[in-house]
C-alpha positions as CSV (number, residue, x, y, z in Angstrom):
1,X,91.2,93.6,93.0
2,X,92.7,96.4,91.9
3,X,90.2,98.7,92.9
4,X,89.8,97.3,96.1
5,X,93.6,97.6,97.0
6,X,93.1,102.0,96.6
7,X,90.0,101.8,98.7
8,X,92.3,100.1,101.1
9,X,94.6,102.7,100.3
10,X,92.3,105.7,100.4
11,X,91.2,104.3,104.2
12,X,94.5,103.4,105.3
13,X,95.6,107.3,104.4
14,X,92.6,108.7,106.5
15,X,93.3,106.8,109.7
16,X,97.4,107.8,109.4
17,X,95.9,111.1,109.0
18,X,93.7,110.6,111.8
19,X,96.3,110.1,114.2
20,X,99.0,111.8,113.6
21,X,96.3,114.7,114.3
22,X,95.4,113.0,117.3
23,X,99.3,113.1,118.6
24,X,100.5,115.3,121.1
25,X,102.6,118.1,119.8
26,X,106.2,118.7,120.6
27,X,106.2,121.7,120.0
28,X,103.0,123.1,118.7
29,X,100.9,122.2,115.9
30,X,97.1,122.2,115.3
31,X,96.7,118.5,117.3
32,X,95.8,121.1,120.7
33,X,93.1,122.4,118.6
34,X,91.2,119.7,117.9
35,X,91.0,118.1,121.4
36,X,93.9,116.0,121.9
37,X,93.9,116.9,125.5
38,X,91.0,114.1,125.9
39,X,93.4,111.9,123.6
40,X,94.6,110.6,126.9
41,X,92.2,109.2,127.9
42,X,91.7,107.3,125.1
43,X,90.2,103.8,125.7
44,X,91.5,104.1,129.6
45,X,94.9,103.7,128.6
46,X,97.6,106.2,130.6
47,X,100.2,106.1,128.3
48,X,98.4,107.0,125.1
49,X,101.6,108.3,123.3
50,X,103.1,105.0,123.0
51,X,99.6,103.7,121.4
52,X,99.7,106.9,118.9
53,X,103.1,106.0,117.5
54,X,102.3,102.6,116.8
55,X,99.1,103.3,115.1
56,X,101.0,106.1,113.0
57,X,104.1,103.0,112.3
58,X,101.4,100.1,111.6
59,X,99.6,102.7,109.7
60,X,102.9,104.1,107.5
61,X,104.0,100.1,107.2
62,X,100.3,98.9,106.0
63,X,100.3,102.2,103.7
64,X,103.4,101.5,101.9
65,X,102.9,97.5,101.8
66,X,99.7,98.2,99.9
67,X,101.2,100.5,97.5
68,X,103.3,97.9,96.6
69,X,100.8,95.4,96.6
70,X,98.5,97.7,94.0
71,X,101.7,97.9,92.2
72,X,102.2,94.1,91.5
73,X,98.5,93.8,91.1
74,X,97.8,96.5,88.5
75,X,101.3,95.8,86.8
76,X,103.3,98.3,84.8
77,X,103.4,96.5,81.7
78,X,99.7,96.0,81.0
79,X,97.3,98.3,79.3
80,X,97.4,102.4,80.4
81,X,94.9,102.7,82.7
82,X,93.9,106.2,81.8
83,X,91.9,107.3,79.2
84,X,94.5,109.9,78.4
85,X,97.3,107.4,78.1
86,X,95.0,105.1,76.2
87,X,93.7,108.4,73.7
88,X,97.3,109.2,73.6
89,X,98.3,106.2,72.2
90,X,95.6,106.2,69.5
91,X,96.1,109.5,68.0
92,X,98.5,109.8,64.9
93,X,100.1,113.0,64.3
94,X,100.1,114.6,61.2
95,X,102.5,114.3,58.7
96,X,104.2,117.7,58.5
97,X,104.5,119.4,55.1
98,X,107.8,118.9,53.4
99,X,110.0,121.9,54.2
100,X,110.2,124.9,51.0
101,X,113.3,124.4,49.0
102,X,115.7,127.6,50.1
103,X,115.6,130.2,47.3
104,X,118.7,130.7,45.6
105,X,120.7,133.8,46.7
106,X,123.7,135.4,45.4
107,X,126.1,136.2,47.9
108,X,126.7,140.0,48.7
109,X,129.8,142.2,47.4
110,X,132.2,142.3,50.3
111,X,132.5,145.6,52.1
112,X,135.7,148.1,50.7
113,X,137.5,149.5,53.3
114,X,136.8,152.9,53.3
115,X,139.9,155.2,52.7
């Protein structure tokens, strides 16, 4: 289940991406470059832009509701799903060697004020 919420996820990401390419720009961007002037025609529809920006909100709404959902699936308090997590957790550190008694040391004659 798990897995299939990210494909979800993965494909959900693609579209948004998709179309927010797809957009016409504002005020420049790279959308012109990839042929959104026959965006308009799109499907026969005149007023494309409206479509667009629903896509892009239905898209951003599914997105997050699915990350959420993957979330409550997967769970945060059940096993680390990476291996490094999980190899983490199994190694033991050494013990670190019990720190050299200081040597004994004689304090130094203090300075005489030279005259």
């Amino acid at each position: 289940m798990f897995t299939a919420l990210v494909v979800l996820i993965l494909i959900v990401c693609l579209l948004l991406a998709l179309v927010v390419l797809a957009q016409n720009p504002k005020g420049g961007g790279i959308s012109s470059q990839f042929g959104a002037g026959g965006a308009a025609n799109l499907m026969g529809v005149k007023r494309t832009g409206d479509l667009l920006e629903k896509l892009t909100w239905g898209f951003a709404i599914g997105l997050i509701v699915l990350s959420l959902g993957s979330h409550m699936v997967g769970g945060s308090a059940g096993p680390a799903r990476s291996i490094n997590q999980q190899r983490a957790q199994q190694v033991k550190l050494p013990a670190s060697p019990a720190p050299a008694p200081a040597p004994a040391t004689t304090p130094a004659p203090a300075p005489t004020p030279a005259q």
